[in-house]
KOLMARGU-165287 format. One record per residue (C-alpha): residue in one letter; residue number from 1; y, x, z. Coordinates in steps of 0.1 Angstrom, whole numbers. Example, Ala and Ser with C-alpha at 12.3 -4.5 7.8 and 13.67 -1.06 7.14 Angstrom:
2
@residu A | num 1 | yy -45 | xx 123 | zz 78
@residu S | num 2 | yy -11 | xx 137 | zz 71
END
This chain:
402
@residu X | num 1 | yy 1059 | xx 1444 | zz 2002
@residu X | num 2 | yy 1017 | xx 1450 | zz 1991
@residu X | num 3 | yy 1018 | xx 1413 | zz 2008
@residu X | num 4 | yy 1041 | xx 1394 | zz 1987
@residu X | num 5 | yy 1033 | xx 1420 | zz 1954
@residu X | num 6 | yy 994 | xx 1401 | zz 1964
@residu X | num 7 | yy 1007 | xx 1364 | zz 1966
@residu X | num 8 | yy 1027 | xx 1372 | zz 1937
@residu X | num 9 | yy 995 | xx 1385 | zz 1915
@residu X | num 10 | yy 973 | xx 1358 | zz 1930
@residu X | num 11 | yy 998 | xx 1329 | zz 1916
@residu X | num 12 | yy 999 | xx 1348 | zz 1881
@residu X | num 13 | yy 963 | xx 1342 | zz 1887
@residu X | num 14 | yy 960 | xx 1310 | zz 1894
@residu X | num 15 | yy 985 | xx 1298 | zz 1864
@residu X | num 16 | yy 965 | xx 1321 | zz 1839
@residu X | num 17 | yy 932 | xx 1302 | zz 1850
@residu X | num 18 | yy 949 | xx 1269 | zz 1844
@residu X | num 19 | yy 958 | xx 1278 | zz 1814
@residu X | num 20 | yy 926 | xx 1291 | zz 1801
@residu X | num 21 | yy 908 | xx 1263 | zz 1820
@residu X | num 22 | yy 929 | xx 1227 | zz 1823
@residu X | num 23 | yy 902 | xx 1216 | zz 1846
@residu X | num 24 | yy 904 | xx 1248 | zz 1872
@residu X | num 25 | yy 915 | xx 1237 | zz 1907
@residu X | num 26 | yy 894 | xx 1202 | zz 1906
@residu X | num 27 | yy 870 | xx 1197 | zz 1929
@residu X | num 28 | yy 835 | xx 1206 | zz 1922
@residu X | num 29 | yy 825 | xx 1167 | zz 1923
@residu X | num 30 | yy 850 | xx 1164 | zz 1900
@residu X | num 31 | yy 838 | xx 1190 | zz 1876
@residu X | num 32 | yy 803 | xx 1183 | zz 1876
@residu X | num 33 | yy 811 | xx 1145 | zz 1865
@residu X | num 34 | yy 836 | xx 1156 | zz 1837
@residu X | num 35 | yy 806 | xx 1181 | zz 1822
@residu X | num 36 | yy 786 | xx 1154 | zz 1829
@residu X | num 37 | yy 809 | xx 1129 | zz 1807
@residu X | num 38 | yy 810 | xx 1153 | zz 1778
@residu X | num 39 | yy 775 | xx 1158 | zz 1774
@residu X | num 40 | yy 771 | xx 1122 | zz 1764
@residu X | num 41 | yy 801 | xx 1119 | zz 1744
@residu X | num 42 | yy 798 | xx 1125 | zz 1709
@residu X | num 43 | yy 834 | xx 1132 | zz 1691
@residu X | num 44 | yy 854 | xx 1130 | zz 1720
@residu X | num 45 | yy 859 | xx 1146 | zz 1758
@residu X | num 46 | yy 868 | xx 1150 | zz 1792
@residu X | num 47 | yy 904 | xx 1182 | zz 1788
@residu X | num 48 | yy 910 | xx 1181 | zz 1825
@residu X | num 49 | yy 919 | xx 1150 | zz 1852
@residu X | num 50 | yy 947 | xx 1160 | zz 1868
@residu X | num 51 | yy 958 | xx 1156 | zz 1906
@residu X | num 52 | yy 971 | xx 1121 | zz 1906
@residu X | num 53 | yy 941 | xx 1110 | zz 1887
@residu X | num 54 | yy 956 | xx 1117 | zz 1847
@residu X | num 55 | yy 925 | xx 1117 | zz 1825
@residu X | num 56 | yy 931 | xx 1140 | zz 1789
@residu X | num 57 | yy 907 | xx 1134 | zz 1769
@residu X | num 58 | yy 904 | xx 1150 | zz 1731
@residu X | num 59 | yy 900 | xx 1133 | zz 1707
@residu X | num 60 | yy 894 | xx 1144 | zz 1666
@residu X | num 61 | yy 930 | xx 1136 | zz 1652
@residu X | num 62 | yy 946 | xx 1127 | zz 1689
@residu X | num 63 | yy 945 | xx 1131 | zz 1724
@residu X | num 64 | yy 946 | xx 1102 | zz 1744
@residu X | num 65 | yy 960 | xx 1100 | zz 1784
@residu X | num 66 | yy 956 | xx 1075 | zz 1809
@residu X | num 67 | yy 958 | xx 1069 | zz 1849
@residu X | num 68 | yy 921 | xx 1065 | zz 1858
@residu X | num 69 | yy 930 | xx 1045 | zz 1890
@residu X | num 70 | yy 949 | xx 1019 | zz 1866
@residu X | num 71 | yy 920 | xx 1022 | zz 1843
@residu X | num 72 | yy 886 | xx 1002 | zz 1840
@residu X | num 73 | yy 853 | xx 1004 | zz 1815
@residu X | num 74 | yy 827 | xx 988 | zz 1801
@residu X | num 75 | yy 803 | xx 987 | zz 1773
@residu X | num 76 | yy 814 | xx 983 | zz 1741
@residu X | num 77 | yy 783 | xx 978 | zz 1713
@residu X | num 78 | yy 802 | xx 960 | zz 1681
@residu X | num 79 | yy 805 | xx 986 | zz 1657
@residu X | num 80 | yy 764 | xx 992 | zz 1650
@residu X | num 81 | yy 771 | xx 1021 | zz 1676
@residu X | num 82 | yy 773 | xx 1029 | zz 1714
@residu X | num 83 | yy 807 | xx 1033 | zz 1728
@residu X | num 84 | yy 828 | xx 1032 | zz 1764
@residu X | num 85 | yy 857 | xx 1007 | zz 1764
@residu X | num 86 | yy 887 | xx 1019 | zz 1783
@residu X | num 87 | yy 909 | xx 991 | zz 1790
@residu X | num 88 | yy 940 | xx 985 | zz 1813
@residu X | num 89 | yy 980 | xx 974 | zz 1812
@residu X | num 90 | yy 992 | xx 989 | zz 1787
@residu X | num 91 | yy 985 | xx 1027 | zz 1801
@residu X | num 92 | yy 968 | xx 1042 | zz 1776
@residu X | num 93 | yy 991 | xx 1069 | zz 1757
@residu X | num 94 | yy 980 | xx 1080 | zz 1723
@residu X | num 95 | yy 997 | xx 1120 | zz 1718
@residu X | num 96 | yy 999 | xx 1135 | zz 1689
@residu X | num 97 | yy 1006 | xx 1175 | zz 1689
@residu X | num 98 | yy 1023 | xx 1166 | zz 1725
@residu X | num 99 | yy 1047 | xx 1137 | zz 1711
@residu X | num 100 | yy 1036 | xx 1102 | zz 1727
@residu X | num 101 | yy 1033 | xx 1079 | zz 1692
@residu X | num 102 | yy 1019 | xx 1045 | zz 1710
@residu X | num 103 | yy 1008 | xx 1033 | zz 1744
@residu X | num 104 | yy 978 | xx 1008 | zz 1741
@residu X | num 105 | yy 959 | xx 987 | zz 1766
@residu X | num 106 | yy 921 | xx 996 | zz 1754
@residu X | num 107 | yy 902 | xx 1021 | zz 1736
@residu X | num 108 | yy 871 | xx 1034 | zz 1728
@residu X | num 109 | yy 850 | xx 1064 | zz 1725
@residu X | num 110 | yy 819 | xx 1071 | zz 1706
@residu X | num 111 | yy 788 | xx 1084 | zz 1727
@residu X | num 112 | yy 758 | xx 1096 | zz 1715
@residu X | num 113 | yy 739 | xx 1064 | zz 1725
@residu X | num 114 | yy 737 | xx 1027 | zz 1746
@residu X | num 115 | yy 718 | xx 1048 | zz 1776
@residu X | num 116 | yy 746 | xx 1077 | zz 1777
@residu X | num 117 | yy 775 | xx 1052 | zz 1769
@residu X | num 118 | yy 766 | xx 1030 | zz 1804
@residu X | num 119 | yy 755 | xx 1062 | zz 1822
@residu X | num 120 | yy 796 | xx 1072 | zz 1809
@residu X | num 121 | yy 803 | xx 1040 | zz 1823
@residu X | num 122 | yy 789 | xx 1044 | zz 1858
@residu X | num 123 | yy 803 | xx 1077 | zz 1858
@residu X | num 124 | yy 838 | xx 1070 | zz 1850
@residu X | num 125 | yy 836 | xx 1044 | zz 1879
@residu X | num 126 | yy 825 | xx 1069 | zz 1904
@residu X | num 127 | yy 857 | xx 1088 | zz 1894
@residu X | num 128 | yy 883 | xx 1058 | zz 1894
@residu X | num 129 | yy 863 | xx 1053 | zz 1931
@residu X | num 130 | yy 871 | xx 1083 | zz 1940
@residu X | num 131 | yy 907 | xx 1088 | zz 1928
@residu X | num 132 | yy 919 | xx 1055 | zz 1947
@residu X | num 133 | yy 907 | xx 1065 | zz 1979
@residu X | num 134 | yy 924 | xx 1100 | zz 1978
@residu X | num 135 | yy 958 | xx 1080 | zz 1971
@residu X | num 136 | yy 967 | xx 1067 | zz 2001
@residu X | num 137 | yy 1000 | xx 1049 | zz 1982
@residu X | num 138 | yy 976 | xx 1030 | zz 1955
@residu X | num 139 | yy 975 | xx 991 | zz 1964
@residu X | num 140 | yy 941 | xx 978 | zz 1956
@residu X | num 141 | yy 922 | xx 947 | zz 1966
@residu X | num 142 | yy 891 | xx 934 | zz 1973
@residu X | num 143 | yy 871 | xx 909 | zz 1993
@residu X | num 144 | yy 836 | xx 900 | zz 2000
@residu X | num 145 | yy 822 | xx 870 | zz 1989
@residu X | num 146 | yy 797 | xx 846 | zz 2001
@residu X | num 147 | yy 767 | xx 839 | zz 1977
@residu X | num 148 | yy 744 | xx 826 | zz 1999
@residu X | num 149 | yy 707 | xx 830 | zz 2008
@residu X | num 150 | yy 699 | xx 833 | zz 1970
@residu X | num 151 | yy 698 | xx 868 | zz 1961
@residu X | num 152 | yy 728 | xx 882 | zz 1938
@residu X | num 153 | yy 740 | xx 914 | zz 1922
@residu X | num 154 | yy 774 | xx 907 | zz 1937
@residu X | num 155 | yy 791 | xx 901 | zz 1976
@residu X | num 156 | yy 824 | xx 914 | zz 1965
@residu X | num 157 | yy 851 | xx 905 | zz 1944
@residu X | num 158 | yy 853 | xx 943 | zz 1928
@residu X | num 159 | yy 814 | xx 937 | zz 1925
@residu X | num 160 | yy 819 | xx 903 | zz 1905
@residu X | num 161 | yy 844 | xx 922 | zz 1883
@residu X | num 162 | yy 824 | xx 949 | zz 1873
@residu X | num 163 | yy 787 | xx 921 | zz 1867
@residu X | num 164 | yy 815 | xx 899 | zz 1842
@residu X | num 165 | yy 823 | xx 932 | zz 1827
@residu X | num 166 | yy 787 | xx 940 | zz 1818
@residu X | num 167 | yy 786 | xx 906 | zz 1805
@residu X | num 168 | yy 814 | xx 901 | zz 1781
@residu X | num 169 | yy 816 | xx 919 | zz 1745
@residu X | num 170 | yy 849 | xx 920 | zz 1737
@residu X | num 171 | yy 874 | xx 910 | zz 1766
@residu X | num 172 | yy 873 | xx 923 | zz 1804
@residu X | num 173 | yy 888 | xx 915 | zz 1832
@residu X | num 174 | yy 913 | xx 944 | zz 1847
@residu X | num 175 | yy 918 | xx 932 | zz 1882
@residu X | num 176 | yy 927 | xx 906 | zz 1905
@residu X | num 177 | yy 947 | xx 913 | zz 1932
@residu X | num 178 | yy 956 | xx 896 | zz 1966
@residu X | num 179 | yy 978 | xx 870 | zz 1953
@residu X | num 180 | yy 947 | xx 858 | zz 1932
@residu X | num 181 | yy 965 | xx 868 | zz 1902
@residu X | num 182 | yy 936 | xx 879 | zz 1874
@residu X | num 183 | yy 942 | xx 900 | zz 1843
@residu X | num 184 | yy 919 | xx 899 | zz 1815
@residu X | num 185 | yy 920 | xx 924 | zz 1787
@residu X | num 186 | yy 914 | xx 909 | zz 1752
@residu X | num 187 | yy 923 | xx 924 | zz 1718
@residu X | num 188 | yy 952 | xx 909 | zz 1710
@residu X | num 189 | yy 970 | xx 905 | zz 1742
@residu X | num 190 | yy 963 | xx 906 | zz 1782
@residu X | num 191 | yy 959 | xx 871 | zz 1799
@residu X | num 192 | yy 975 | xx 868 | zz 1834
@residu X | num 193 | yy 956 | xx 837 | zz 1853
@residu X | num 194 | yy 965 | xx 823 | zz 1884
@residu X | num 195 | yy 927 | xx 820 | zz 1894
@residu X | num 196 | yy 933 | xx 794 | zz 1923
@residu X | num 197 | yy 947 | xx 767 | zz 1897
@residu X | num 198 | yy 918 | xx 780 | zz 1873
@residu X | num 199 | yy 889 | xx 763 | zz 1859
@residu X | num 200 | yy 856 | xx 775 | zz 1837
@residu X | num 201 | yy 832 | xx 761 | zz 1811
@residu X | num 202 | yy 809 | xx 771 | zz 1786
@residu X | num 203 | yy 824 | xx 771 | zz 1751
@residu X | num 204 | yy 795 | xx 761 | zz 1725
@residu X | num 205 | yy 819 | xx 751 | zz 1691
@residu X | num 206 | yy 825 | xx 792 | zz 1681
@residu X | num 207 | yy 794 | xx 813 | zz 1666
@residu X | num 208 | yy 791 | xx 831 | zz 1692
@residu X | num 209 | yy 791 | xx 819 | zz 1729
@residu X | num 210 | yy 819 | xx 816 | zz 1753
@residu X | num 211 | yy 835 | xx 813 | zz 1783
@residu X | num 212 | yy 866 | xx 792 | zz 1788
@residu X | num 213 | yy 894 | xx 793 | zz 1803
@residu X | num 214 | yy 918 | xx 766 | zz 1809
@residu X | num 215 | yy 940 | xx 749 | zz 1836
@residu X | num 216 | yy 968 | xx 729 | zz 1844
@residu X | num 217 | yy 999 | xx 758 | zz 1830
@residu X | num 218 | yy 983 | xx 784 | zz 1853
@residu X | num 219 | yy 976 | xx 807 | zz 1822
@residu X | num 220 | yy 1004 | xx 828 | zz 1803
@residu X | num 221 | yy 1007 | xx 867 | zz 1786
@residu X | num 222 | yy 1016 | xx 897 | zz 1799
@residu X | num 223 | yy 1014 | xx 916 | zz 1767
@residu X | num 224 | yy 1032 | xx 916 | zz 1733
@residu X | num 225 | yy 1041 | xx 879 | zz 1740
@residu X | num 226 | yy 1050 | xx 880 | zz 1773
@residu X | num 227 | yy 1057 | xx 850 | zz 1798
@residu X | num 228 | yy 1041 | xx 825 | zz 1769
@residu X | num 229 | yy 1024 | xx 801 | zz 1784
@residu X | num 230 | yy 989 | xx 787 | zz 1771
@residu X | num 231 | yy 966 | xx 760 | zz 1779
@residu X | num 232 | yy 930 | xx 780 | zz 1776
@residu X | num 233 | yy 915 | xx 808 | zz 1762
@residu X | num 234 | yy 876 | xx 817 | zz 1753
@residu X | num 235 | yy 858 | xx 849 | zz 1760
@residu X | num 236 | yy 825 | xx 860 | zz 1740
@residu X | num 237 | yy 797 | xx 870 | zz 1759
@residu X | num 238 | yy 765 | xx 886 | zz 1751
@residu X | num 239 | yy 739 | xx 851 | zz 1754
@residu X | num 240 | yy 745 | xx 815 | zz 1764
@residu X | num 241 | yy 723 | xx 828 | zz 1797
@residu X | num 242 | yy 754 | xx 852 | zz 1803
@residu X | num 243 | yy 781 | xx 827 | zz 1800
@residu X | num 244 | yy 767 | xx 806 | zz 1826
@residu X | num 245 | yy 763 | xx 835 | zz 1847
@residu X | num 246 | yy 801 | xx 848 | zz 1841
@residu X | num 247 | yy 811 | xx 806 | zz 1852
@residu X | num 248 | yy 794 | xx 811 | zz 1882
@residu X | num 249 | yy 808 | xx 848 | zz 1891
@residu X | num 250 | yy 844 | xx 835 | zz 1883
@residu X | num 251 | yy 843 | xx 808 | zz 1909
@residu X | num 252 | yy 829 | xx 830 | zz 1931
@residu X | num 253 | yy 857 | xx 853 | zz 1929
@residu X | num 254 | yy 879 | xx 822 | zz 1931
@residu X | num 255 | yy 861 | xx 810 | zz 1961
@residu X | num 256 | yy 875 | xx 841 | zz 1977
@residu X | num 257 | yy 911 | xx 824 | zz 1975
@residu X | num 258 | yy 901 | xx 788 | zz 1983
@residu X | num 259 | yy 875 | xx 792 | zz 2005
@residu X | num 260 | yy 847 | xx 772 | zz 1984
@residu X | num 261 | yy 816 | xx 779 | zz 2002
@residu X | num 262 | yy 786 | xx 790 | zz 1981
@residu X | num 263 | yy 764 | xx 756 | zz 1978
@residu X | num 264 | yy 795 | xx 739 | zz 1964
@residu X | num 265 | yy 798 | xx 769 | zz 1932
@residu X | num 266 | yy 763 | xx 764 | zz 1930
@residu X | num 267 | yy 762 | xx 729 | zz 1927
@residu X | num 268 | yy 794 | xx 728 | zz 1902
@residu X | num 269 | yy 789 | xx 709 | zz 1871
@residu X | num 270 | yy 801 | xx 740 | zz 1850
@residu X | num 271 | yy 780 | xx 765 | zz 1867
@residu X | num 272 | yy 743 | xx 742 | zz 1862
@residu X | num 273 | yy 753 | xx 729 | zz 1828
@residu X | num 274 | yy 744 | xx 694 | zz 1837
@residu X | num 275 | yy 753 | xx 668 | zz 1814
@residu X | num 276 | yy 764 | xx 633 | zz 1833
@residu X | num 277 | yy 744 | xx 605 | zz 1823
@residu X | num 278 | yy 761 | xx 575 | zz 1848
@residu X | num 279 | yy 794 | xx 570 | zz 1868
@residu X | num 280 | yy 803 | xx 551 | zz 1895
@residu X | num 281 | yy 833 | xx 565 | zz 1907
@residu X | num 282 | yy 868 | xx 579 | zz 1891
@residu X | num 283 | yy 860 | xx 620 | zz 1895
@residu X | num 284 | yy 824 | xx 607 | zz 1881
@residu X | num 285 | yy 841 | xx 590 | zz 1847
@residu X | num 286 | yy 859 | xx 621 | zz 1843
@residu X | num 287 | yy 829 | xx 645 | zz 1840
@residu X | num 288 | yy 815 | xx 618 | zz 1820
@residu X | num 289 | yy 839 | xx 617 | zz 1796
@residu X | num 290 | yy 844 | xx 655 | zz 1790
@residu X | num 291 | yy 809 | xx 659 | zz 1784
@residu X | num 292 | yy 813 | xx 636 | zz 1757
@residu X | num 293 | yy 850 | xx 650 | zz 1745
@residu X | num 294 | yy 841 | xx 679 | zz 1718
@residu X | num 295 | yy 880 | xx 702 | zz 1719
@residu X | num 296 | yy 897 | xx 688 | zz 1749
@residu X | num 297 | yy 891 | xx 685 | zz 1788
@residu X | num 298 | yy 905 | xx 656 | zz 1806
@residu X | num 299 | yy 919 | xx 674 | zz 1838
@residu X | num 300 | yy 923 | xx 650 | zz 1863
@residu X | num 301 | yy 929 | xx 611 | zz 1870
@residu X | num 302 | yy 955 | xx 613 | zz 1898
@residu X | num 303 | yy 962 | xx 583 | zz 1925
@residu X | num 304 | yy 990 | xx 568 | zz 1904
@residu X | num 305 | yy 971 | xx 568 | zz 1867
@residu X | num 306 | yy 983 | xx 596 | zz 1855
@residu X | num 307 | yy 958 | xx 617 | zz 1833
@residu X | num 308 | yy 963 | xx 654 | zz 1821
@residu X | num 309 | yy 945 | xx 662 | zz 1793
@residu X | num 310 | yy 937 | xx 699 | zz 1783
@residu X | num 311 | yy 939 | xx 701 | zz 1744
@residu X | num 312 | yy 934 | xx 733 | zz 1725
@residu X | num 313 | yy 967 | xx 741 | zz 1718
@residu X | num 314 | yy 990 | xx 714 | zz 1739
@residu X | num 315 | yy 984 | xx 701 | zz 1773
@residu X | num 316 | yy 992 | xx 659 | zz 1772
@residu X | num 317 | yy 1000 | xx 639 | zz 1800
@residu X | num 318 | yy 1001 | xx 595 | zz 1801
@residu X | num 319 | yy 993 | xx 569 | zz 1819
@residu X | num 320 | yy 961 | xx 552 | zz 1820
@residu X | num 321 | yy 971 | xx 514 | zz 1834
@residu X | num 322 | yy 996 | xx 518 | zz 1806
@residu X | num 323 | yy 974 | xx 529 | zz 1772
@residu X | num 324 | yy 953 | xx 512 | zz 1754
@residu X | num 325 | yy 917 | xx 536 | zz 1740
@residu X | num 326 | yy 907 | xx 529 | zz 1707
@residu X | num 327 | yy 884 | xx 544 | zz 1678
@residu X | num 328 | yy 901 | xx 560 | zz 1652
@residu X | num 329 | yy 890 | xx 548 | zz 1612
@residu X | num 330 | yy 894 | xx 567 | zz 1581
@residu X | num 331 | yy 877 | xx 564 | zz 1548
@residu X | num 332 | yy 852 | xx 582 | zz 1542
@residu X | num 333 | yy 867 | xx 608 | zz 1514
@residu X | num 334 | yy 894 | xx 617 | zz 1540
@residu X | num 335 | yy 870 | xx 616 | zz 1572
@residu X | num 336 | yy 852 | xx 653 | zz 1569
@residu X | num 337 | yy 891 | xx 669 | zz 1562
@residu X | num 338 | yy 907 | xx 647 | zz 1593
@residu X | num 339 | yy 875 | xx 663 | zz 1614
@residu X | num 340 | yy 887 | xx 696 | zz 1611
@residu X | num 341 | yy 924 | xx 688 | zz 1623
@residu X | num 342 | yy 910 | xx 663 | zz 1657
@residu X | num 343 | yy 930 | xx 633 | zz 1636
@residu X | num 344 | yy 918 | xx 601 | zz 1635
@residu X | num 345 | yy 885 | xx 599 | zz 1624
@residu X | num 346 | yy 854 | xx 577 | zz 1635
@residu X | num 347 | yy 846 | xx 606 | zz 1661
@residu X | num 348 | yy 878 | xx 603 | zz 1675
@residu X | num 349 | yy 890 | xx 586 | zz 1704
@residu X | num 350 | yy 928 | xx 570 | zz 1698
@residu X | num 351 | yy 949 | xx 571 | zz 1725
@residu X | num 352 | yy 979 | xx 546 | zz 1724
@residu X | num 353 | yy 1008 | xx 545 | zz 1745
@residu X | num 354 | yy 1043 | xx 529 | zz 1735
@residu X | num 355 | yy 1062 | xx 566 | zz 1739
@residu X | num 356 | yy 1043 | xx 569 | zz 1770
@residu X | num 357 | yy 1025 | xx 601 | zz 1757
@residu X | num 358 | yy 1037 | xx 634 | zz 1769
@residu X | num 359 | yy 1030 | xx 663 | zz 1752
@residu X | num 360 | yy 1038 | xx 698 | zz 1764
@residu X | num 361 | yy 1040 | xx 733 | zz 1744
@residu X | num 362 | yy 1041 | xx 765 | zz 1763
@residu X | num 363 | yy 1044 | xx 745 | zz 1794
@residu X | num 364 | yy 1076 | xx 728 | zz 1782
@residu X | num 365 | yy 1076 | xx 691 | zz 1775
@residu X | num 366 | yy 1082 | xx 684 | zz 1734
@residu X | num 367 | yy 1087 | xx 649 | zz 1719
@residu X | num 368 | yy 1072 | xx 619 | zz 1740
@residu X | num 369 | yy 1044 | xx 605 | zz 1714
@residu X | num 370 | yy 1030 | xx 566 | zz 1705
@residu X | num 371 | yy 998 | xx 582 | zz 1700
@residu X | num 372 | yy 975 | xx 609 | zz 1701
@residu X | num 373 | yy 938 | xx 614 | zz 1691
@residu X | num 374 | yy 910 | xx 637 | zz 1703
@residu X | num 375 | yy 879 | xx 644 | zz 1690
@residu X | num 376 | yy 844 | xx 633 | zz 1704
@residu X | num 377 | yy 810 | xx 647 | zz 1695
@residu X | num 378 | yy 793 | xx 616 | zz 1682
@residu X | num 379 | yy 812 | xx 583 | zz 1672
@residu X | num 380 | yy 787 | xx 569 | zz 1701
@residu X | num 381 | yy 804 | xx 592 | zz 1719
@residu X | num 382 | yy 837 | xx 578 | zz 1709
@residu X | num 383 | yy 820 | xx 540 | zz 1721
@residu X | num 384 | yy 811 | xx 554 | zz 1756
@residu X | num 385 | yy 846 | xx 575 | zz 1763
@residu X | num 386 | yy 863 | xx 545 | zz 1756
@residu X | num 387 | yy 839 | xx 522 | zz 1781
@residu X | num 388 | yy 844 | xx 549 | zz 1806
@residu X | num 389 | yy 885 | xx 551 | zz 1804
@residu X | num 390 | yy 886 | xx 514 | zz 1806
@residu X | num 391 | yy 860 | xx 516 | zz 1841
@residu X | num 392 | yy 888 | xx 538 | zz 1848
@residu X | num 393 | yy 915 | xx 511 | zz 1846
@residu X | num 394 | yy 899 | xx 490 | zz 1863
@residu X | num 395 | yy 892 | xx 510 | zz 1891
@residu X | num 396 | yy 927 | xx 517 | zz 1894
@residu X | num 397 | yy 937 | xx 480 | zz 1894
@residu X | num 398 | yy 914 | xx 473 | zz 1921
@residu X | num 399 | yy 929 | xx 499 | zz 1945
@residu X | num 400 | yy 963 | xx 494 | zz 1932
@residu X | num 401 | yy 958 | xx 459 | zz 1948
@residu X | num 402 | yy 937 | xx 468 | zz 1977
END
């Protein structure tokens, strides 16, 4: 009877210390890095992390709730103040007075400066670390990678993740898992990429720099607009240095999936910024010509002729035995108002092609089109595109008839 009247008094206990103290029964490694969280942050903090890894966290008109092991962080310095970004898939539950009023995929929360904010950072990975060990049933991924003999902050995939992350100001990428599926966290929505089908380049045309995104339909949402497919996207990051840095992390990780070895990324026209002066081959013309293209990327030249271009909001497909390249001409009032649209104008190269021109939206195929324009950077440009699609032809006639 004294027995069960003590198990009985120790439970009461137990539940009266959990109630006075959310965080009692963590472990002390736990503990220490929650106190050590909420010293640095200024408005907001650590309530308690629960069992299965449940982070509360108070803050002045809400509390907000999210699974640490589904979460990840980074820095986030665009308000003229220091705070931790808290991003993930649409796990982040916003309570108010105990009744759930939205579920988000990033927030942040102030700290009291840049130095605490990444020491928050660092901190909140150690937990996440820690939290998907424990759970044996959590599926996570990762995979080393093979830099090289030059020295590098990353040999892993998670590694690579977490150097991008550092890197970019405004998006982050969540994950990618063992299907080579990657999940970047923007503002307005989540971008699932299919990182083996991928491709990356630095983005000059915004005010800020960025890294793009693009591919042949291997890009679509998995947020408000769910299953749309897109042709590319462009990430900020912090200095032109950085997005040349990001390229080469991001074919890194995709080398983990195609087996690219570490001279080739290194070598990759993307990653070393080169600009091609002279072809002499097909895959040559090619970089040529999107060096010289201003908005969109010219894919690929298959066997057969048949050329993808990458456009900013439509993806175009035609064949190049069959078109004739052209420059487009507009008067001069109309040619500064045609510039802003990619319509013909001097800088634009005219692509014309009896209903031969394919032109897809959201990955599906729309109205087959005469003719279709893209912009160039120079009208010189325009001169030596043109010389290097018809090099093109020709080199497809020649094997055609070899």
């Amino acid at each position: 009877m004294k027995s069960n009247l003590k198990k009985l008094l120790c439970c009461f206990s137990v539940i009266a210390l959990s109630q006075m103290n959310p965080a009692y029964g963590q472990s002390p490694a736990v503990d220490d890095l929650i106190e050590y969280i909420n010293l640095r942050m200024s408005r907001s903090s650590i309530e308690r992390i629960a069992e299965d890894g449940l982070v509360s966290i108070k803050a002045p008109d809400d509390t907000f709730k999210f699974d640490i092991k589904e979460a990840s962080f980074n820095y986030n310095g665009l308000n003229d103040d220091a705070r931790v970004r808290v991003f993930c898939e649409y796990c982040i539950g916003q309570y108010d007075g105990g009744h759930l009023e939205e579920t988000s995929h990033r927030q942040s929360f102030l700290c009291k400066s840049e130095k605490y904010a990444r020491e928050v950072i660092d901190a909140f990975r150690r937990l996440r670390k820690s939290y998907v060990e424990r759970d044996k049933g959590f599926e996570t991924y990762d995979a080393k990678i093979d830099t090289g003999p030059t020295s590098s902050r990353y040999k892993s995939v998670t590694e690579a993740i977490d150097f991008i992350n550092e890197i970019m100001t405004i998006s982050a990428i969540m994950k990618v898992d063992r299907n080579g599926r990657m999940l970047i966290n923007a503002p307005d929505d989540i971008y699932d990429v299919q990182i083996k089908e991928a491709e990356f380049g630095f983005n000059d045309l915004g005010d800020e720099p960025q890294v793009r995104v693009y591919g042949e339909w291997c890009i679509s949402l998995s947020g408000k607009d769910r299953g749309r497919v897109v042709s590319r996207e462009s990430f900020q990051v912090a200095s032109s240095d950085g997005a040349y840095q990001t390229i080469r992390a991001l074919y890194f990780i995709k080398s983990a999936f195609t087996g690219m070895d570490a001279a080739t990324v290194n070598n990759l026209k993307a990653v070393t910024g080169t600009r091609t002066k002279s072809y002499s081959t097909i895959p040559e013309a090619v970089d040529y010509i999107n060096d010289r293209l201003k908005y969109s990327i010219l894919m690929r030249v298959n066997d057969k002729g048949v050329a993808l271009m990458n456009s900013m909001e439509n993806t175009f497909l035609f064949d190049v035995r069959a078109c004739k390249f052209g420059q487009g001409h507009a008067t001069a009032l109309l040619k500064s108002l045609l510039n802003l649209f990619d319509h013909e104008s001097e800088e634009a190269l005219v692509v014309e092609c009896h209903g031969g021109i394919g032109k897809y939206e959201d990955g599906r195929r729309t109205e087959p089109l005469d003719k279709q324009s893209f912009q160039c950077r120079s009208e010189s440009d325009v001169k030596d595109v043109i010389k290097a699609f018809e090099f093109i032809q020709a080199r497809l006639g020649k094997e055609k008839g070899a």
